[in-house]
Every structure is written in structure tokens, then in C-alpha cells.
C-alpha positions in Angstrom: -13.9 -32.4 -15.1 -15.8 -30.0 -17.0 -14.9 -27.0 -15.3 -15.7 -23.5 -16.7 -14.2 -20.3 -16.6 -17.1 -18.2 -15.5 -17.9 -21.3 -12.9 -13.6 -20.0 -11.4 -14.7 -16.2 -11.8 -17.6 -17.0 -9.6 -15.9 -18.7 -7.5 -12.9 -17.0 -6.8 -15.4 -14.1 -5.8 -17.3 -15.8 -3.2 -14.2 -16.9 -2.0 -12.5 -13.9 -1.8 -15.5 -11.8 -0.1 -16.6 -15.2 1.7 -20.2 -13.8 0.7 -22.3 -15.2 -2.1 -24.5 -11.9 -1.8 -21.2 -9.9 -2.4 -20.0 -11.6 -5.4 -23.4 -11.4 -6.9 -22.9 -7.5 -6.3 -19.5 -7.5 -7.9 -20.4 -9.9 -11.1 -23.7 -8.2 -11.3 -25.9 -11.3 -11.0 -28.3 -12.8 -8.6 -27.6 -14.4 -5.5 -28.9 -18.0 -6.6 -27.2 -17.5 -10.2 -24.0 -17.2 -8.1 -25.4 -20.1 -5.7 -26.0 -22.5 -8.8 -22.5 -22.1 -10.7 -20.9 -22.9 -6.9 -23.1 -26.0 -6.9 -22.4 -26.9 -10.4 -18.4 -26.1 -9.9 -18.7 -28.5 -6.5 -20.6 -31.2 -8.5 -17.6 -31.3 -11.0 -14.7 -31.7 -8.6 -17.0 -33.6 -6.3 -16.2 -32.1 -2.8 -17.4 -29.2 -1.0 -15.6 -25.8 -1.4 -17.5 -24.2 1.3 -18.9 -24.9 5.2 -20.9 -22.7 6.7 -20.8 -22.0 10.8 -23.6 -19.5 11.9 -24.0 -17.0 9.9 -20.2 -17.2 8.4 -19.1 -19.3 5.1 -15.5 -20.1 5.1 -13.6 -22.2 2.3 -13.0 -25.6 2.9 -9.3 -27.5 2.6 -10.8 -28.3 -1.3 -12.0 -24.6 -2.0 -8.5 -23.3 -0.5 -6.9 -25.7 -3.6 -9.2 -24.7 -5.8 -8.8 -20.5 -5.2 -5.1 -21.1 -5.6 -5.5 -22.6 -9.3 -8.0 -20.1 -9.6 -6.3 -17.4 -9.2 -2.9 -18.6 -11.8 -5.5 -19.2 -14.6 -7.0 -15.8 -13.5 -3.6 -14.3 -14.1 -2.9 -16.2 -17.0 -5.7 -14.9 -18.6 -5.0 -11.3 -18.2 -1.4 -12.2 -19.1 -3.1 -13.3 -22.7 -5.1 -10.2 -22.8 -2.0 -8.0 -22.3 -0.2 -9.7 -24.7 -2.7 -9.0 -27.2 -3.0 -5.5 -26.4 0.8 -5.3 -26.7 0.1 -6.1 -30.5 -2.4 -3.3 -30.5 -0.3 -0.1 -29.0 -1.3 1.8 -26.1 -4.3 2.9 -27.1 -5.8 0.3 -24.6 -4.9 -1.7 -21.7 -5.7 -2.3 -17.6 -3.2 -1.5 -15.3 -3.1 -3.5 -11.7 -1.7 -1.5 -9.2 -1.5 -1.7 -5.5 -0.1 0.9 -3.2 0.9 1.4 0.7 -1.8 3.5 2.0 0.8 6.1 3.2 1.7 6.4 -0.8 -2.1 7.2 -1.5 -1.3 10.5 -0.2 0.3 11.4 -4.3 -0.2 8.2 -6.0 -3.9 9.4 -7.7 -2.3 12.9 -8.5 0.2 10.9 -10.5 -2.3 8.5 -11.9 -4.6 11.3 -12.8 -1.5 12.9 -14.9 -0.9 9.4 -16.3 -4.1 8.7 -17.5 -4.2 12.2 -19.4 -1.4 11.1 -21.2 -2.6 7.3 -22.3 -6.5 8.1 -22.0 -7.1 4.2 -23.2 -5.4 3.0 -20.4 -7.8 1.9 -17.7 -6.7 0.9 -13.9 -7.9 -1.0 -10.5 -6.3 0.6 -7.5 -6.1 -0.9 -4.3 -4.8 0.7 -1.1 -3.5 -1.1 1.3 -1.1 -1.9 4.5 2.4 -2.9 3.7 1.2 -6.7 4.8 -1.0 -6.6 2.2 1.2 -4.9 -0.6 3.9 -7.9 -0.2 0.7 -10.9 0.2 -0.1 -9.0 -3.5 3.5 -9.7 -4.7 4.0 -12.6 -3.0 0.7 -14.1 -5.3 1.6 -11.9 -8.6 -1.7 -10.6 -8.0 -0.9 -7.2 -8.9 0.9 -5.1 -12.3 3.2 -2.8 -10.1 3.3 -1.8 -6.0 4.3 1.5 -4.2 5.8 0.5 -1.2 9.0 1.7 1.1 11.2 -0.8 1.7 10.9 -3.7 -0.8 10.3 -7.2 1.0 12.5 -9.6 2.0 13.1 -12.9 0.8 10.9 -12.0 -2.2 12.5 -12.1 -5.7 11.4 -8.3 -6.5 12.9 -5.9 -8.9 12.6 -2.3 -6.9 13.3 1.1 -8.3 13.5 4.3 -6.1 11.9 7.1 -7.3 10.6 9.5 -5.1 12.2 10.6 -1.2 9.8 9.4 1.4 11.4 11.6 4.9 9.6 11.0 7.8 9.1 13.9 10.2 7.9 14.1 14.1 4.7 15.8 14.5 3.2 18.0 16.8 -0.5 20.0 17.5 0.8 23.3 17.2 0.5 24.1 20.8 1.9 21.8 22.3 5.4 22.7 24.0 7.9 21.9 21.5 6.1 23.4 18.6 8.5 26.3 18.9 11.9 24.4 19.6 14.5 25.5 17.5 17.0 22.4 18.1 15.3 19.7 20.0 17.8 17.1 21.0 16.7 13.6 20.2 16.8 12.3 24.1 14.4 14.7 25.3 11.4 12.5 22.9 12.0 10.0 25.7 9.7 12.4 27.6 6.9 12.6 25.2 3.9 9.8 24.5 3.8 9.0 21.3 0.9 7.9 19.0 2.6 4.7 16.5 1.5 2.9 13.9 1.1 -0.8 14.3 3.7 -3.3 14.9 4.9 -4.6 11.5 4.5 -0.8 10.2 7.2 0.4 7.8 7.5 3.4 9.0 7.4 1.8 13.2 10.3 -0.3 12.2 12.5 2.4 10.8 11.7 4.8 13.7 12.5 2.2 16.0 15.8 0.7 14.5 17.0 4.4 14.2 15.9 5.3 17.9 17.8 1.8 19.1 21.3 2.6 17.4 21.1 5.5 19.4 19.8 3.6 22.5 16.6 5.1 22.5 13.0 4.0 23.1 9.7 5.9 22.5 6.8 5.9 24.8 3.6 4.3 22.8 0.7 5.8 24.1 -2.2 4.7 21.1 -1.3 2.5 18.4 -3.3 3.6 15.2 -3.5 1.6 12.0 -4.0 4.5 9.6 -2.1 8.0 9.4 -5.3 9.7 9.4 -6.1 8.4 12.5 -2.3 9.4 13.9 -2.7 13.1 12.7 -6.2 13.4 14.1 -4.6 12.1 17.4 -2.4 14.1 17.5 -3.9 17.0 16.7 -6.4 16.6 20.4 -3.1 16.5 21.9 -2.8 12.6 23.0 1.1 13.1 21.9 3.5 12.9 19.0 3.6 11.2 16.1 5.6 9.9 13.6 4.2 10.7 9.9 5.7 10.5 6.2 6.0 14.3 4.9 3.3 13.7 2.2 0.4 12.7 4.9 0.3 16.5 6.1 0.8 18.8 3.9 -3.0 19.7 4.4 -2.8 19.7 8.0 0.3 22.1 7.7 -1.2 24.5 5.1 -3.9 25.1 7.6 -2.2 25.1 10.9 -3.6 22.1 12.4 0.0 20.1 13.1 3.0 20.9 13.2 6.6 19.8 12.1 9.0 19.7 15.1 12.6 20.7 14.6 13.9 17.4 15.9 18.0 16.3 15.8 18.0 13.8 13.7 14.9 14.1 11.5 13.8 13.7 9.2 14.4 10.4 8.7 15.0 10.1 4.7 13.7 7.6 2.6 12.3 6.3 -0.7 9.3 5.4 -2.1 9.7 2.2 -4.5 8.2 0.9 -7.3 8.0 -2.8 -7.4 7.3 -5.6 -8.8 8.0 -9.9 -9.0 11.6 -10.4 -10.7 10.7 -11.9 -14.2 7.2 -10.9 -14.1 6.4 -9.6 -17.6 5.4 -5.8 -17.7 2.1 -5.4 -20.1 2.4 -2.3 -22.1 0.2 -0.1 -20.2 2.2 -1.6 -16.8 5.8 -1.0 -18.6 4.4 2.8 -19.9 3.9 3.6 -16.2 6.7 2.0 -15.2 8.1 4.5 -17.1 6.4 7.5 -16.2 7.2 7.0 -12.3 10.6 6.7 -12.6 11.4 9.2 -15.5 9.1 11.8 -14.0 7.4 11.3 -10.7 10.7 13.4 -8.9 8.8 16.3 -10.3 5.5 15.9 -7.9 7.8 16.3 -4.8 7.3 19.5 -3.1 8.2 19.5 0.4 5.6 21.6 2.0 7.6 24.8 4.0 6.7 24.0 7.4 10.1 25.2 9.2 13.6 24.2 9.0 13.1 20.1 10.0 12.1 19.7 6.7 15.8 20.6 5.3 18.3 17.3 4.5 18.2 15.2 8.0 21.3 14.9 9.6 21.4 11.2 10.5 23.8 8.2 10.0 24.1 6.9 6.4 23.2 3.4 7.0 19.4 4.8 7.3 19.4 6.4 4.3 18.6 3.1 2.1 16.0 2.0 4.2 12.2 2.6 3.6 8.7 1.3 5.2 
């Protein structure tokens, strides 16, 4: 086979948008350019990559096969360009870095104060649920995550670096806005506005509320913690937020934190990546940089006391989300 490696970079952009109009977008070319290195790439291997059902393309068992090898030599490559740019100093380099979308909250404010610092250094960002920070380890598609609690059954290396409490929230009128002591057992009252199952921060609300034999009441499950603290504040319930979602909504009165025993609910932010995985020079700078200095971004905003050290069991303390 004659395969080429723009005929792979074209590919493994249709296949990852399932859209040849998309990929043209992204490589900046035109839809039958794309069309005609597909065709020339299936005429090679000598097997369709693609069906299409209605309106819909989806890859076939040989395009599956194909993205996978596409994707190692894609990393490969990169691998070979950060090698070379280790020979050249930091005064280049691309940094890969995915974060939970709860971290987004302060991970630009410490990539803007990064990039200051090492102004050749250039990044790709992507933002996304926990599921999709581990499928991005899991493949070594990725530099560096931001996550809470590192995977399991992953081969990771994961440093804490920065405390991650969760807090119960509340619109500011609602009843227990002004409680000065709210005992954990009268929550079972509330409704309560979750994140999806599978959520970080679900299952370590939930594993803390069952070793005390506790349940909440799920009113709305949201999939984002904007849409949580909106909910919230039209009064649909409670919620259950990391501290660094609202420190806007706080600052302007629009939620508040409730005084809750137990809470918050402490943990870490971690920055991981795949056991053995070689750092590039601009990934191993700002590996660095987040563990040396990112302490210094936290500044708990001064809601009321339930943002003071939580009073909880110390088997919780490791855990993350």
C-alpha cells in the first residue's frame, strides 16, 4: 500500500466529525478535495471506510481499524516534533491539554499566566466531561488532563495540586440561606438538582451521603454546572457545585453557600497523565508550573463560614471527581 500521510490526516478528520464538509472546514480545503484523498486512501487498502444511512456517514469495521492506526502514527508524529523542539529550548512547542469542564472555571487564568511566561509555547484545549477526559488518556490522545479523581484501572501518574471542596448551594432566598448550622439529615427534605450519573462530583456526594445512610432527592439532572447554578438560582432546589463554579454568582448575590454539617466536601484537583508517557518540553514546563505554583490561584471566595475546613471523615479527603 501506498498510503500517505495527508491521505490519514484527512481521514482521521472525517472520521472524527463523521462529516466530509466538516473536515474540509478544519483542513481548510474543499469538500471533493477531502472526498478524493478518502477515495484514493479506500482504493489503497481496498475496502470501504465509510457507509452512509440517510443523511448520516458512519465508519465502517475497516475505517474503525484504520482511525486506530491513524491515530498512533498521528501521535508518533507529534512525539517526533516534540522531540525536536526539545533540541531547540522552549522557545517553541504545542501543548495538548484536556480538562474536566468543572476545572475550566481557572484552568485559562492559569494558561493565560503560562503562556506570558513561555510566549513560544502554543496550546489546543479541549473541555470536556470526566468520560471524555479518561477516553483521552485511555488513547494518549492528549499532553496532560485536569481531572478529580484519577481513573481506575488506568496506568496514570496523578499529582494534586490544587483543593477542589464542594459546597451545597442555595438561591439566596430560599429558607436555609440563613442557617447557621444545618444538620446534614434535614437535606433529605430538599430537591436537589445533580449532575449526571457517572459525574465526579455525583459519586462523591453520594458515597459521602451513603456512609452516613443518607439519600438525596434528584429533582433535574443537568450535564453542565452552568446549567445546575442557573437552576438553582429559579429556585427548582439545591445543588451541589465545586467552589470555583460560583464565585461569580456569589460576588453578585445570585446563590448562595449553605452552612451545611459536613461540607464542604474537600478535594483535589489532579494533573494527569499516561504512566511512561514522555513529557515534551513545553508539556514538562507546565507540568511544572501547575504543581510548583498553581496553589497560588486559590482564593476561596468569602461567602460565609461553610467555606472554612469541612468537618468530615478522613477517608473522603483523598477522593476527587
Amino acid at each position: 500500500m501506498n498510503i500517505t500521510l495527508r491521505q490519514l490526516k484527512v481521514f482521521e478528520s472525517v472520521a472524527r466529525h463523521l462529516s466530509f464538509t466538516r473536515a474540509a472546514e478544519e483542513l481548510y480545503l474543499t469538500q471533493p478535495a477531502v472526498s478524493m484523498q478518502i477515495k484514493q486512501l479506500e482504493q489503497q487498502i481496498g475496502l470501504p471506510l465509510f457507509e452512509q444511512i440517510g443523511k448520516r456517514i458512519y465508519l465502517t469495521e475497516a475505517g474503525n481499524e484504520v482511525r486506530r492506526y491513524a491515530q498512533r502514527i498521528a501521535t508518533e508524529l507529534i512525539e517526533l516534533s516534540d522531540g525536536l523542539e526539545a533540541l531547540r529550548g522552549l522557545n517553541s512547542g504545542r501543548l495538548r491539554l484536556t480538562v474536566a469542564s468543572t476545572a475550566n472555571y481557572f484552568a485559562t487564568d492559569l494558561l493565560a499566566t503560562f503562556t506570558r511566561r513561555q510566549p513560544g509555547i502554543t496550546f489546543q484545549l479541549e473541555v470536556t466531561n470526566r468520560e471524555g477526559v479518561i477516553r483521552r488518556i485511555q488513547d494518549n490522545e492528549m499532553d496532560l488532563a485536569v481531572m478529580g479523581k484519577p481513573p481506575e484501572g488506568l496506568d496514570v501518574v496523578a499529582e494534586p495540586f490544587m483543593p477542589n471542596p464542594l459546597v451545597v448551594i442555595a438561591s439566596p432566598d430560599h429558607p436555609l440561606a440563613s442557617g447557621e448550622q444545618i444538620p446534614l439529615e434535614r437535606l433529605q427534605d430538599e430537591i436537589f438538582v445533580l449532575r449526571e450519573t457517572g459525574s465526579g462530583t455525583r459519586n462523591t456526594v453520594e458515597r459521602f451521603l451513603e456512609q452516613r445512610g443518607l439519600t438525596l432527592r434528584g429533582g433535574l439532572q443537568m450535564s453542565s454546572n452552568e446549567a445546575i447554578k442557573q437552576s438553582v438560582q429559579a429556585g427548582l432546589g439545591l445543588g451541589v457545585v465545586s467552589i470555583h463554579t460560583v464565585a461569580l454568582e456569589l460576588e453578585l448575590g445570585r446563590l448562595s453557600i449553605l452552612n451545611v454539617e459536613g461540607f464542604p466536601l474537600e478535594r483535589h484537583w489532579y494533573l494527569v497523565h499516561r504512566a511512561g508517557k514522555r513529557l515534551s518540553p513545553a508539556a514538562d514546563a507546565f507540568r511544572r508550573f501547575i504543581i510548583e505554583e498553581a496553589h497560588q490561584h486559590w482564593r476561596p471566595p468569602q461567602n460565609n463560614a461553610a467555606v472554612e475546613p469541612p468537618q468530615q471523615s478522613p477517608g473522603l479527603a483523598a477522593t476527587g471527581g
